[in-house]
C-alpha angles and dihedrals in degrees: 000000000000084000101052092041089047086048098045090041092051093047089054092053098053097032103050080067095057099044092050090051094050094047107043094023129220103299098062094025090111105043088039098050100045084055092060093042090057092048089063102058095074105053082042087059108032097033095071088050098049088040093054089038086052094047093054087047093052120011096237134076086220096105090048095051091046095062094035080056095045091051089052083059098047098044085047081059091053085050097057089043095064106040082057099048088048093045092055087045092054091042088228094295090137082054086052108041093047086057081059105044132067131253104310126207127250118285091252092052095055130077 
């Protein structure tokens, strides 16, 4: 158990960079991502406490998994929002311009 939630809690910090990067591109990454990051302080503060508070109402952290779930959906539909949103401002030139190139590094290679 401690090894798959290590593992799934690693991917998502150095993933959520590079997802941000890819979809918001250079330009916005740090305005973008410190937004996100200060999104998060909230849920990170307040999420232990419901979910405690949750667990002495009702015996059980499955209230508290089921919105945490729900929230994981929510914010995946953001994502593809806004993949889609960027993808229509840009016309589809990064579609384009990645036919024409060759194989590119990864995002965290490049600078």
């Amino acid at each position: 158990a401690c090894a798959v939630y290590g593992l799934g809690f690693g991917g998502v910090g150095a993933l959520l960079p590079l997802v941000c990067m890819d979809t918001f591109g250079y330009e916005t990454f740090g305005k973008v991502y410190g937004r996100i990051m200060g999104g998060n302080l909230v849920p990170v503060i307040v999420g232990p406490l419901l979910a405690g508070i949750s667990y002495d109402q009702t015996g059980s952290y499955k209230p508290a998994f089921v919105v945490a779930a729900a929230m994981f959906v929510v914010a995946a539909v953001c994502l593809v929002l806004a993949s889609r949103i960027q993808h229509q401002k840009t016309g589809g030139e990064m579609d384009a311009q990645a036919e024409l190139e060759p194989q590119r590094a990864p995002v965290f290679i490049r600078f």
